[in-house]
C-alpha positions as CSV (number, residue, x, y, z in Angstrom):
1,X,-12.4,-12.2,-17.4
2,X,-11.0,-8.8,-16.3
3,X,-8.2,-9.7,-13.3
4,X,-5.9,-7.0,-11.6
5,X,-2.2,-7.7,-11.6
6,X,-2.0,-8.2,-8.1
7,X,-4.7,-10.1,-7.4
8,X,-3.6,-13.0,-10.0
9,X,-6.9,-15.2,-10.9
10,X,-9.2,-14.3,-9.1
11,X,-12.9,-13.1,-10.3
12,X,-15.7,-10.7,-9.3
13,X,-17.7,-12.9,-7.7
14,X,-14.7,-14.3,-5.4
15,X,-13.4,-10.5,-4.4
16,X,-17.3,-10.2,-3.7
17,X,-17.2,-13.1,-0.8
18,X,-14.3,-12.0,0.6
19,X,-15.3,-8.3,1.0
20,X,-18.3,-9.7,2.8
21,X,-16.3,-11.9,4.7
22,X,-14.2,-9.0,5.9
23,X,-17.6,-6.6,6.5
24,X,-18.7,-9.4,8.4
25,X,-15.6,-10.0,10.1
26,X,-14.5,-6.9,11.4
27,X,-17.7,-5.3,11.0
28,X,-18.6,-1.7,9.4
29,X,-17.1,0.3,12.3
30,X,-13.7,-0.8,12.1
31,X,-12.9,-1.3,8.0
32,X,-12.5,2.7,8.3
33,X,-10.4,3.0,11.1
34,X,-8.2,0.0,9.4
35,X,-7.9,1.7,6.0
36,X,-6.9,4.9,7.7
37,X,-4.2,3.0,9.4
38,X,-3.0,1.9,6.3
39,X,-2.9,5.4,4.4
40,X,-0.5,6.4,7.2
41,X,1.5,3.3,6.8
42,X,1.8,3.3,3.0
43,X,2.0,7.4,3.3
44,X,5.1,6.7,6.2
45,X,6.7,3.7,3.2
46,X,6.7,6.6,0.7
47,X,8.4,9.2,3.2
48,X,11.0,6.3,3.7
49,X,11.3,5.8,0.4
50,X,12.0,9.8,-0.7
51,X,14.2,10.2,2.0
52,X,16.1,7.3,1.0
53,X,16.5,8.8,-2.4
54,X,17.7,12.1,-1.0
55,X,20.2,10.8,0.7
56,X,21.3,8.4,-2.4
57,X,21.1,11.8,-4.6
58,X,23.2,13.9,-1.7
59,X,26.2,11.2,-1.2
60,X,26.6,10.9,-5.2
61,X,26.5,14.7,-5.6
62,X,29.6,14.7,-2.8
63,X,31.4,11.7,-4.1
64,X,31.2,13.6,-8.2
65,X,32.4,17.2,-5.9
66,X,35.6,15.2,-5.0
């Protein structure tokens, strides 16, 4: 049984039913307007996360200047 790391245990046939449950759920109007919502929040995590590092890389390149 192939699993994903993330997803632990879990089979085909289980992601299947809850797919459908989320089609049926939230319908197929909305899933797109949801997953585009979540680009721009995982897209906004990674801006976070380089600017974090920028500013890691900056205050080390003062503190070895001094």
């Amino acid at each position: 049984m192939n699993t994903l790391l993330f997803i632990g245990g879990l089979g085909m046939s289980e992601i299947l039913l809850i797919v459908l449950v989320v089609l049926l759920f939230f319908g197929g109007k909305k899933i797109p307007e949801m997953m585009k919502g979540l680009g721009k929040g995982v897209r906004s995590f990674k801006d976070g996360m380089n600017e974090i590092e920028k500013d890691i890389k900056s205050t080390e390149e003062i503190k070895t200047d001094k």
